[in-house]
C-alpha positions as CSV (number, residue, x, y, z in Angstrom):
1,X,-103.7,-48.7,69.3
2,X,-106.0,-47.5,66.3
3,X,-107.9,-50.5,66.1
4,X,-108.5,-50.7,70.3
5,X,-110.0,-46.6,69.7
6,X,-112.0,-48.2,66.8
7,X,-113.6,-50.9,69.0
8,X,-114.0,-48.5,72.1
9,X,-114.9,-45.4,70.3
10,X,-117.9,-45.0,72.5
11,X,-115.2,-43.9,75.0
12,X,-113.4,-41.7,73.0
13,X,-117.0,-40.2,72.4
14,X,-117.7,-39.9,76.5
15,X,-114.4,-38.4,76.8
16,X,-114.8,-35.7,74.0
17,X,-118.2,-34.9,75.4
18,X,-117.0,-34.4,78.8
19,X,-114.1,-31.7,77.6
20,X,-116.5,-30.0,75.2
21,X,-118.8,-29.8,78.1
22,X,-116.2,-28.7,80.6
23,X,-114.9,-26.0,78.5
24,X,-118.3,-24.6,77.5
25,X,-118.5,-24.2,81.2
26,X,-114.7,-22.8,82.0
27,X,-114.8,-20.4,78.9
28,X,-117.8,-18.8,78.3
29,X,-118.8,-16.0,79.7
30,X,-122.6,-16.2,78.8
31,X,-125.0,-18.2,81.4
32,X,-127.2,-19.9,79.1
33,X,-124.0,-21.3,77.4
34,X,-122.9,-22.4,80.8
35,X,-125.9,-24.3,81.1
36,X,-125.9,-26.0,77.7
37,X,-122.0,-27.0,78.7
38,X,-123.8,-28.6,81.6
39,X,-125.8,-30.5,80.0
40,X,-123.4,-31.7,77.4
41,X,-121.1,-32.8,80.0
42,X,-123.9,-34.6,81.8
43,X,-124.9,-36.6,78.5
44,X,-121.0,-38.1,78.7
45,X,-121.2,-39.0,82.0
46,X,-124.4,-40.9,80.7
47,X,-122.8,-42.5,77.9
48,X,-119.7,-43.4,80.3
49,X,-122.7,-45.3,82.5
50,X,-124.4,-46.9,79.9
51,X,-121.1,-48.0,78.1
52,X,-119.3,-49.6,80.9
53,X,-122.4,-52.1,81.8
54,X,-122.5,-53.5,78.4
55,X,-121.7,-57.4,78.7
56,X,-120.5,-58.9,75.5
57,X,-122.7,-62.0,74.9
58,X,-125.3,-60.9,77.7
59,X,-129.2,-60.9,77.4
60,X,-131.6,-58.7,78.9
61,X,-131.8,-58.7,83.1
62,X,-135.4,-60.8,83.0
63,X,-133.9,-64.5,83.9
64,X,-136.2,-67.2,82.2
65,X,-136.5,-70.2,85.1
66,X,-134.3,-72.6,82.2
67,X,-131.2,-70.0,82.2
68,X,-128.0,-71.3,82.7
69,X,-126.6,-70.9,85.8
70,X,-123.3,-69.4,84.3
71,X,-124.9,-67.2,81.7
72,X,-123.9,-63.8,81.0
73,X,-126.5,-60.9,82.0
74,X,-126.6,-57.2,81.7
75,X,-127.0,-55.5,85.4
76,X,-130.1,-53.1,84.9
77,X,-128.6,-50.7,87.8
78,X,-126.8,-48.4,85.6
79,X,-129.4,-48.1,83.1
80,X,-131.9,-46.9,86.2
81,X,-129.2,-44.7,87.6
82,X,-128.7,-42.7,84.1
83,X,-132.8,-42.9,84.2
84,X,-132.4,-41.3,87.8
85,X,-130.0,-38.9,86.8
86,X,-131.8,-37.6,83.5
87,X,-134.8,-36.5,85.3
88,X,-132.4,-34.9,87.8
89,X,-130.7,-32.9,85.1
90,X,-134.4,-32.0,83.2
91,X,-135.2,-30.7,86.7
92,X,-132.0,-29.1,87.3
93,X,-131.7,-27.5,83.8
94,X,-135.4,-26.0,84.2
95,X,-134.4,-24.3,88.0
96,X,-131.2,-22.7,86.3
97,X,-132.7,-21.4,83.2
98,X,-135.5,-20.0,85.5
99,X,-132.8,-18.5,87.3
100,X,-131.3,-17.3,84.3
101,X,-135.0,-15.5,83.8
102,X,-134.6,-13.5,86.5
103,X,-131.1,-12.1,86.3
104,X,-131.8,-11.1,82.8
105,X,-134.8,-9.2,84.5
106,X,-133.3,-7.8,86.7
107,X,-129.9,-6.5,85.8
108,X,-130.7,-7.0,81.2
109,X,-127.4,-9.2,80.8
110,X,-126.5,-12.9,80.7
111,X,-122.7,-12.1,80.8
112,X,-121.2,-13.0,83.7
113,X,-118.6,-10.4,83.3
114,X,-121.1,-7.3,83.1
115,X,-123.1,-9.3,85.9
116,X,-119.9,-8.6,88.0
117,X,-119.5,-5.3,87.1
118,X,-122.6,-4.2,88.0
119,X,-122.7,-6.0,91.3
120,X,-119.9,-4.2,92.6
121,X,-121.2,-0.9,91.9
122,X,-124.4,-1.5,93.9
């Protein structure tokens, strides 16, 4: 069992990223914290991507015309996906703290409980 984490520890990594990320989210209370937990949580997911389309033995996806037929080669689809998805989250992570901006203009506070408080009394 120890020596299967040792060879996979890239997984243990995406999974430790993913509840780091997800409790950042569940448990604080501040919104830039939130957004950081976001981030983190997206960077497993990444690693998850990029891990699983490794191919032990495999070369890159440009096929020289005297390849073996039966050779082993890496897929370059997940590696454009997580490309995809990082300029997603960039774009994503720039709206939010934006956002973030303007509540702290408007109503001074980045804690979601106080933020609640004082929408209620309006």
């Amino acid at each position: 069992m120890l020596e299967t984490l040792a060879n996979r520890y890239t997984y243990v990594l995406f999974a430790l990223l993913l509840v780091v990320g997800l409790y950042m989210v569940v448990a604080s209370s501040n919104l830039v914290k939130k957004i950081i937990g976001l981030n983190i949580f997206q960077t497993g997911l990444f690693l998850f991507f990029v891990t699983t389309a490794f191919v032990d033995g495999g070369s890159s996806p440009v096929i020289p015309k005297e390849a073996d037929a039966g050779a082993a080669f890496a897929s370059p689809l997940p590696q454009v996906l997580v490309l995809t998805a990082i300029v997603v989250g960039v774009a994503l992570t720039a709206v939010a703290l934006a956002l973030v901006i303007r509540i702290y203009d408007a109503y001074g506070t980045l804690d979601e409980k106080t933020l609640r408080e004082v929408r209620t009394d309006e």
